[in-house]
C-alpha positions in Angstrom: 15.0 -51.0 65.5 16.9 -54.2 66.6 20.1 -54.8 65.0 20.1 -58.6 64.3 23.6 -59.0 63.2 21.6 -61.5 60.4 22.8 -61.5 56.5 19.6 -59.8 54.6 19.1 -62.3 51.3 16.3 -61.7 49.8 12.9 -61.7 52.0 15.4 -64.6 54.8 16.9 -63.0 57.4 20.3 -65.8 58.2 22.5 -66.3 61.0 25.8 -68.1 60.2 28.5 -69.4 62.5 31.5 -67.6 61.4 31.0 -64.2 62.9 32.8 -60.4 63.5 32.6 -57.3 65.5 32.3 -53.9 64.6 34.9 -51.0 66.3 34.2 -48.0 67.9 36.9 -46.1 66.0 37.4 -43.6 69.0 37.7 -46.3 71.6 38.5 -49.0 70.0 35.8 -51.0 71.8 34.0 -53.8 70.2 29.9 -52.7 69.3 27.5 -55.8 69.8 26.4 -57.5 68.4 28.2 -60.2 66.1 27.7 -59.9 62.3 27.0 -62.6 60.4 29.9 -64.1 57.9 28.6 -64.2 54.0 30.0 -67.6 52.2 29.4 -69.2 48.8 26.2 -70.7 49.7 25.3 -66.8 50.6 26.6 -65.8 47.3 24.3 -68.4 45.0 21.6 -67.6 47.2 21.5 -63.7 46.5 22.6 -64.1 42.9 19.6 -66.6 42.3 17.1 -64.7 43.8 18.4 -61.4 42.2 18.4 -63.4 39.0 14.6 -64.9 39.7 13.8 -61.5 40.4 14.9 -59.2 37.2 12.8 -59.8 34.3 9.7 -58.7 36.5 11.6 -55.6 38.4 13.1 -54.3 35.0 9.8 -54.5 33.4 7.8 -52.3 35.9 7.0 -48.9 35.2 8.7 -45.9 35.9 6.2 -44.9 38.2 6.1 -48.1 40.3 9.8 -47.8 40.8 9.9 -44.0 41.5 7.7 -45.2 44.3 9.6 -47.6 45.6 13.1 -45.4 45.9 10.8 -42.5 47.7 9.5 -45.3 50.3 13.0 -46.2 50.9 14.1 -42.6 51.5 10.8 -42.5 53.9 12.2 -45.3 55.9 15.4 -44.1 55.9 14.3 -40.6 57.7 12.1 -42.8 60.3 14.6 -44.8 61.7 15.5 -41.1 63.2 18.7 -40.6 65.4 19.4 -44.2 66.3 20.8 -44.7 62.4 23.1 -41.6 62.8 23.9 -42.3 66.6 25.0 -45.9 65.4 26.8 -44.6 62.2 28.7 -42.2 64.8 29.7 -44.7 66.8 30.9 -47.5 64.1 32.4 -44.6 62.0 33.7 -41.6 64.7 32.1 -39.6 62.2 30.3 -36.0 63.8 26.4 -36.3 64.5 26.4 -33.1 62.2 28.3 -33.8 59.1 26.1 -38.1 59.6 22.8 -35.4 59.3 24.0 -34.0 56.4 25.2 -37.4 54.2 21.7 -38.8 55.7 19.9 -35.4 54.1 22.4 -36.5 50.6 21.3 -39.8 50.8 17.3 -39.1 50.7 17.9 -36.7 48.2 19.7 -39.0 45.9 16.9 -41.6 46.0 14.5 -38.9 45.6 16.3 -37.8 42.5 16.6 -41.1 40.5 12.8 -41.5 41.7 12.3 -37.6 39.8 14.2 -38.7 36.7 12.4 -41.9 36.4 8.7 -39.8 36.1 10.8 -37.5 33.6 11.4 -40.9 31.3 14.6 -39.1 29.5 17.0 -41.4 31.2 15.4 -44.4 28.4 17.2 -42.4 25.9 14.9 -43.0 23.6 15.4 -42.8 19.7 13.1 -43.8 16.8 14.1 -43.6 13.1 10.7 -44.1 11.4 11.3 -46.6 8.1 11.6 -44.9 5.0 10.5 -47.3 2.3 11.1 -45.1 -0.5 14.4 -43.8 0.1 17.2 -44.3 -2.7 18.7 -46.8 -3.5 17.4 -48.8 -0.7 14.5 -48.6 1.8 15.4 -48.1 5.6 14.0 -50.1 8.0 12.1 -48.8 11.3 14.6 -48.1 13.5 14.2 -47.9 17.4 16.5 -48.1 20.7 16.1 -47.5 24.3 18.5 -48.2 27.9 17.2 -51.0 29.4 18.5 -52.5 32.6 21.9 -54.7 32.2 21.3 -57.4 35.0 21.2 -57.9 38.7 24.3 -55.6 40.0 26.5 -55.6 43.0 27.4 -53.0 45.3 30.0 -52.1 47.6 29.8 -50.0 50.4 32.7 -47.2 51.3 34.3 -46.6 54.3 34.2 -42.9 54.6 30.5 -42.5 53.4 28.5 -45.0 55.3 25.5 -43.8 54.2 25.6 -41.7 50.9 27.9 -44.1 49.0 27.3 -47.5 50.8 23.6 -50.0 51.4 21.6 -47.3 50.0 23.6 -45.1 48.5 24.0 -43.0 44.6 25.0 -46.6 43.1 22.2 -48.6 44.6 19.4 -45.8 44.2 20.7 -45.6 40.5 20.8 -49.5 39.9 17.4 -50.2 41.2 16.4 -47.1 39.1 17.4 -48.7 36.5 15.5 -52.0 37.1 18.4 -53.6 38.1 18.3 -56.0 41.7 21.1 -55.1 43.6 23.4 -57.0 46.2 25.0 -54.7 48.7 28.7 -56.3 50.3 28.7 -54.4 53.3 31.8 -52.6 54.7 32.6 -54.0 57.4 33.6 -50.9 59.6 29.6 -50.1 59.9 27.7 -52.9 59.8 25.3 -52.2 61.9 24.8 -48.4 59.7 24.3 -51.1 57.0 21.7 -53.1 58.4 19.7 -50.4 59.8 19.9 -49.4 56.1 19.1 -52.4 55.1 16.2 -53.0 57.1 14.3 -49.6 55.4 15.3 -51.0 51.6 14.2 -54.3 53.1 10.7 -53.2 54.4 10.3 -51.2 51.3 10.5 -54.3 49.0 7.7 -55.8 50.8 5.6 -52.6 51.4 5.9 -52.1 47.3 5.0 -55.9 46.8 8.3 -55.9 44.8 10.0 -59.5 44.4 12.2 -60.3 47.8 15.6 -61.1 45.0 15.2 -56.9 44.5 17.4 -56.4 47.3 20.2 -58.8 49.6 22.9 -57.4 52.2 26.1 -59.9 52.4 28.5 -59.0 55.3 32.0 -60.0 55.6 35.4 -58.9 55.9 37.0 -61.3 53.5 38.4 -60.8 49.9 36.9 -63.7 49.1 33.5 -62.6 49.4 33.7 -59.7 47.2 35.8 -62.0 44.8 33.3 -64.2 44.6 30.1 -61.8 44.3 31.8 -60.1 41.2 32.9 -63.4 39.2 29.4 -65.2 39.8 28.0 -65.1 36.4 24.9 -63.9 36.9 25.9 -60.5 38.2 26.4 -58.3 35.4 27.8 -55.2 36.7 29.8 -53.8 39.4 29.7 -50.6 41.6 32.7 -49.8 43.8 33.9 -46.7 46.1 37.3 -47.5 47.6 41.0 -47.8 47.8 42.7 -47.9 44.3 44.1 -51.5 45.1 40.8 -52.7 46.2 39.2 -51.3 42.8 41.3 -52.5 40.7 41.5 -56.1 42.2 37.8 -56.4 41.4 38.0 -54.7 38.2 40.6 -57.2 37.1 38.5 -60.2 38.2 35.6 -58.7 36.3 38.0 -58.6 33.3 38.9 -62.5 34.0 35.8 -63.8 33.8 34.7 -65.3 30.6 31.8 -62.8 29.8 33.7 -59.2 31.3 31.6 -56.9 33.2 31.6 -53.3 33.5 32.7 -52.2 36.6 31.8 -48.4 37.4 34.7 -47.5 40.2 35.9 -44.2 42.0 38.9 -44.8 43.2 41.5 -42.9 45.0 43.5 -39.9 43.6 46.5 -38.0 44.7 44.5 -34.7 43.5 47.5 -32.8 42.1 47.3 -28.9 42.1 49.5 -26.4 40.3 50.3 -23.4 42.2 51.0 -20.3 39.3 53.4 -18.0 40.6 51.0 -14.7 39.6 48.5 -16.4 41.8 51.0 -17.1 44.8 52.0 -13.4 44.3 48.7 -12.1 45.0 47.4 -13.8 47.8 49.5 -16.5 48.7 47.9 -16.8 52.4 44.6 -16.8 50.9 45.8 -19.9 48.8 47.4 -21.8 52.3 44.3 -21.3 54.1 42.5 -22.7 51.3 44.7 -26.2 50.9 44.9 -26.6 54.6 41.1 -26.4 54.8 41.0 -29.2 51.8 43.6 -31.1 53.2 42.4 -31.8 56.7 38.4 -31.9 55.2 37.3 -35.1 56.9 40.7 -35.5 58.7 41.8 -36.2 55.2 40.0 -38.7 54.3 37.8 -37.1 51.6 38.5 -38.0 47.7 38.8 -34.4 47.1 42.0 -34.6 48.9 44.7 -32.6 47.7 48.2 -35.0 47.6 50.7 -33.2 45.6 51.4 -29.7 44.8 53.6 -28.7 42.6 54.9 -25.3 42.3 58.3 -22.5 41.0 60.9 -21.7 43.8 59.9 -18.2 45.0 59.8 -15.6 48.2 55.8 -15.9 47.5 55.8 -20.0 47.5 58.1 -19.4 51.3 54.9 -17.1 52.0 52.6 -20.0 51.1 54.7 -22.5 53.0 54.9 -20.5 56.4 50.9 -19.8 55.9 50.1 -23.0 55.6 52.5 -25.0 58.6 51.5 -22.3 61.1 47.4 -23.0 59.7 48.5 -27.3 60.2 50.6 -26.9 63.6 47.0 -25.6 65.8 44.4 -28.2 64.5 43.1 -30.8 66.5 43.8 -34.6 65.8 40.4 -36.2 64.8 39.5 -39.9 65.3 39.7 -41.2 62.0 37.2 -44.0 60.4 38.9 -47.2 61.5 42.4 -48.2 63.3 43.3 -49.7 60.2 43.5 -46.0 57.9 45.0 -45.2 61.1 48.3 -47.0 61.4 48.2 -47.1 57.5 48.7 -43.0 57.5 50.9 -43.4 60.3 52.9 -45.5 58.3 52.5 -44.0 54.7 54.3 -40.2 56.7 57.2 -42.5 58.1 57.9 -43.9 54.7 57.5 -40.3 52.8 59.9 -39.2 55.4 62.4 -41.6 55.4 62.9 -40.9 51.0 66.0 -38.5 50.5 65.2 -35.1 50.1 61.4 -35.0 51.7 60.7 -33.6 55.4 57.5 -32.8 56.9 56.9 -29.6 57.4 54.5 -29.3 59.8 52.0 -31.7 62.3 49.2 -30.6 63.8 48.8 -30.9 67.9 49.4 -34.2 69.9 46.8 -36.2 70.8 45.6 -38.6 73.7 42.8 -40.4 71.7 43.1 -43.4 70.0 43.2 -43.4 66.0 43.5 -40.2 66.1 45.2 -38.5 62.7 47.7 -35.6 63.5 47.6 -33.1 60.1 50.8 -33.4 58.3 52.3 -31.4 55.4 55.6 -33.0 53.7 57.9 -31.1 51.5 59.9 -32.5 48.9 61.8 -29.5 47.2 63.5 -30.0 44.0 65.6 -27.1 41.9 
């Protein structure tokens, strides 16, 4: 399929004037073509239709939608390699581990399509009236989930397919009956609109109303700013940076009618390493942490930041393990120049703090954005 570089509102495919660039992470070239540049008109335009659009996709049955999220999943798997030879090149991610998160990302549709046949997800309850119950009668008493509003998406940077355009928080929005709008990460946009264009062509295959689905690009604050405050957006789903979740929880908060906003952010994963377990097999436990720490070149949420453990001969043990382990792994390119220079940064400013040294680095590289494995120690008695 052609990438258009186009903004996807609705059923309108729109070219604006303010325009960026993708990156090829491990080269740092730019990736053609030009991506359109979301603005407030954008913003109304995708609220209104999402808006227009709700009352008629929240009240279709289960069975409708459970086809629509398996049609997207079958687009998905025919837009074959060129979607994971375009996410490789926009992300430096491997073809392998792109096969996999595509696999992940089927599956996940496929599932909210499963639990929507199962109906249990309406949580259901009904407490029949009881007109002779002393001293007072009880009414008829019913309550089911129903869908909240038209919801907006954010796509992350190190899943650009599992937790971005169609990812778990879209599949489980329009699940729901909700109309989502996707803002795009801008690192893969054209992952995204490849994405886009299977969600896209499943709207209309469906004969589902075109405010269902919209795709806003853009690397500005602003846009994301905007997209949660509109008021007819009624929930938020983020995976990011701590700082960038909390900046749009805190404008949902601001906003006269607060909306939920359902964020994973980061975490510095702290483990506790017992001394009985460091006794017995304190290699085992090195191999183990090194293995987490450089999962992804480190950029996984499972990430473990901080350990924290008790002065001993088997904790030296774990510590020699684990720098010889970090000091023979190859630099891989990581997502975007930007995480880059910002880990390149974050080790100089760890080091420079009294008391902390790094430990061990894993081998030099010649590539660009390239993350050398680091371990820093900070010992305190």
């Amino acid at each position: 399929m052609t990438i258009s570089g186009k903004l996807f509102i609705g059923a309108q495919r729109i070219a604006k004037t303010e325009t960026f660039y993708a990156k090829s992470p491990a080269t740092n070239e730019t990736l053609q073509p030009a991506f359109s540049t979301a603005d407030i008109s954008d913003v109304e335009l995708a609220t209104t239709l999402a808006n227009a659009a709700f009352n008629t996709y929240r009240n279709l049955d289960s069975e409708t939608r459970a086809k629509f999220l398996e049609r997207i999943a079958d687009n998905i798997m025919a837009l074959g390699d060129e979607l994971l030879e375009r996410a490789h090149a926009e992300t430096g991610l491997p073809l392998v581990r792109l096969t996999g998160e595509r696999g992940r990302t089927v599956n996940q549709l496929k599932l909210f399509a499963d639990e929507l046949r199962k109906q249990g997800w309406q949580g259901v309850r009904i407490d029949p009236a009881l007109p002779d119950r002393k001293p007072l009668p009880r009414s008829d008493l019913r309550m089911r989930k129903i869908a909240i509003g038209p919801v907006v998406v954010f796509g992350a940077s190190n899943f650009p397919l599992a937790f971005s355009v169609a990812g778990g928080d879209t599949a489980s929005a329009l699940a729901a009956g909700c109309p989502v709008i996707v803002k795009g990460h801008p690192s893969h946009p054209g992952t995204g609109e490849l994405v886009a264009q299977a969600i896209a062509a499943a709207v209309q295959a469906c004969n589902l109303p075109e405010g269902v689905f919209s795709l806003l690009n853009g690397n500005s604050h602003q846009l994301g700013s905007s997209l949660v405050t509109h008021p007819l957006v009624k929930a938020v789903g983020f995976t990011g940076s701590r700082n960038g979740g909390m900046a749009l929880f805190n404008a949902a908060n601001s906003r006269p009618n607060p909306i939920p906003v359902y964020a994973e952010m980061s975490s510095i994963n702290p483990v506790v390493l017992m001394p009985h377990a460091l006794a017995m097999r304190a290699e085992k436990i090195a191999g183990d942490f090194v293995n987490s720490l450089t999962m992804g070149v480190g950029q996984f949420c499972t990430n473990p930041g901080f350990l924290l453990a008790i002065e001993s001969p088997a904790l030296d043990q774990f510590m020699n393990a684990a720098r010889k382990t970090i000091e023979v792994i190859t630099p891989a390119v990581m997502l975007t120049e930007g995480i880059y220079q910002a880990y390149e940064k974050g080790i100089t400013q760890l080091q420079s703090q009294p008391g902390v040294k790094v430990v061990a680095r894993g081998l030099e590289s010649s590539g660009v954005n390239c993350g050398r494995a680091a371990s820093i120690s900070h010992r305190r008695n």
